[in-house]
C-alpha positions as CSV (number, residue, x, y, z in Angstrom):
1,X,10.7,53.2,283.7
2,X,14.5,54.1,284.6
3,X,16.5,52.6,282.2
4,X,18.7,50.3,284.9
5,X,15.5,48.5,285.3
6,X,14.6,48.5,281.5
7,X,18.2,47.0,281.2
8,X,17.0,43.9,283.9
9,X,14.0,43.8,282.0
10,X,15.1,43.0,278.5
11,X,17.9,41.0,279.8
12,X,15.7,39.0,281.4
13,X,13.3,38.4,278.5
14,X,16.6,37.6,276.5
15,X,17.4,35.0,278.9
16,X,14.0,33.7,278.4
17,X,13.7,33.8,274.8
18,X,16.6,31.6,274.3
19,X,16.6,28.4,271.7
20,X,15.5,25.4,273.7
21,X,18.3,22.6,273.3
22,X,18.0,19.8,270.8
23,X,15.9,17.0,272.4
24,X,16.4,14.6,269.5
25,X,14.4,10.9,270.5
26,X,18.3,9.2,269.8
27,X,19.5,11.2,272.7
28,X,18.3,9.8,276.7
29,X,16.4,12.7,278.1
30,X,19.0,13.2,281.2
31,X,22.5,12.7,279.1
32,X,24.2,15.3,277.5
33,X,24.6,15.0,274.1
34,X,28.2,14.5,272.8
35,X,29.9,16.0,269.9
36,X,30.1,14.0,266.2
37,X,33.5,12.4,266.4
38,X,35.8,10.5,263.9
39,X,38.4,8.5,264.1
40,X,42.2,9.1,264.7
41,X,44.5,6.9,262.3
42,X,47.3,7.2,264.1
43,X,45.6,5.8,267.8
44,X,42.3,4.7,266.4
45,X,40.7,6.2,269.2
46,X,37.8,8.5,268.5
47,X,38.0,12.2,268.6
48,X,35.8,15.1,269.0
49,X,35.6,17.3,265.7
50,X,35.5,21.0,266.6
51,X,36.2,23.4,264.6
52,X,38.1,26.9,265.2
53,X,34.3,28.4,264.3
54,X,32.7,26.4,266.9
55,X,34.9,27.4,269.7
56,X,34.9,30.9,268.8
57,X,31.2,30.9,269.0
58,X,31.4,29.0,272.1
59,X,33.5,31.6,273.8
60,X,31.5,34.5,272.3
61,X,28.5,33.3,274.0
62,X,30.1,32.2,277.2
63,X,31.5,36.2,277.2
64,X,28.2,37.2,276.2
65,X,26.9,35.7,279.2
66,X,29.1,37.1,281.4
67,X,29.0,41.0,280.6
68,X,24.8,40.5,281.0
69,X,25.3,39.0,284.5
70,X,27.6,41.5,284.9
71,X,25.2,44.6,283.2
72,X,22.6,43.1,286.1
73,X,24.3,43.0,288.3
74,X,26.6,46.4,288.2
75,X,23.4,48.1,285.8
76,X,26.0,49.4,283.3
77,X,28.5,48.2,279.9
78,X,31.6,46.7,280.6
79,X,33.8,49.1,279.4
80,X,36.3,45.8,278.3
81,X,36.8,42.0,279.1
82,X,39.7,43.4,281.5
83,X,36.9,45.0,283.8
84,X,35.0,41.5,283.4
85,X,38.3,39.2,285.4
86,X,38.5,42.1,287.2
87,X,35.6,42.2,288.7
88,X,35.4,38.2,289.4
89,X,32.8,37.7,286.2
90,X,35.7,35.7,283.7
91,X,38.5,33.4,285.6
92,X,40.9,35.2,283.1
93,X,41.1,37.3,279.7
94,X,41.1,35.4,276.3
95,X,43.0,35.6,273.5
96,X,41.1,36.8,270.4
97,X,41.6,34.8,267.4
98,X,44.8,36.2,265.4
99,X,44.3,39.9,264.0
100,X,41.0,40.4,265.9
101,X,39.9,41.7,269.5
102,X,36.9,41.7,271.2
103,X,34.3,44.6,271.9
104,X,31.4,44.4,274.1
105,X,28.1,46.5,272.4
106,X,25.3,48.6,274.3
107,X,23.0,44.8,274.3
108,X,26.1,43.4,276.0
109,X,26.7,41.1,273.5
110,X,30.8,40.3,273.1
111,X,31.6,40.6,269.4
112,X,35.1,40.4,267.3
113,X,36.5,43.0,265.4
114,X,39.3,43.3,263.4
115,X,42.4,45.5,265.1
């Protein structure tokens, strides 16, 4: 097997081997579920809590997902993020968190580093 398909191949499983989402029996089957939230003092409307780890693994895996659809598509590594908007994969590059940047491995998986 050529490795471009092995590539589609084990992206593929990966897709499929994924963690099923939380189906907890307080949630309706065909709602989303919605963040824990707390209170603001100052308004006393509710808020979501997120925290800066949460988003950063949000956007990982949102990145993640877009230089795999782009490894199927194009059947090679990203050689950065900037090839990703480029391309028509990411609406636009994001900022790392302060003092890190992102890489992109061999699994296409978007990771941080330090500069």
């Amino acid at each position: 097997m050529r490795f471009p398909e092995l590539l589609t191949c084990a992206l593929l499983l990966q897709a499929g081997c994924e963690k099923p989402r939380d189906k907890s029996p307080s949630a309706a089957p065909d709602q989303e579920r919605t963040p824990a939230t707390s209170a603001n003092p100052s308004t006393g409307q509710e808020a979501p809590r997120s925290t800066a780890q949460d988003q950063t693994a949000a956007l990982l895996k949102r990145l993640t997902q877009a230089a795999r659809r782009y490894g199927v598509e194009q059947r090679r590594v990203p050689n950065d993020l900037a090839e990703l908007v480029s391309q028509g994969y990411l609406s636009e590059l994001p900022q790392p968190p302060p003092g890190k940047k992102f890489g992109i491995n061999k699994d296409l998986e978007v990771y941080l580093t330090s500069r």
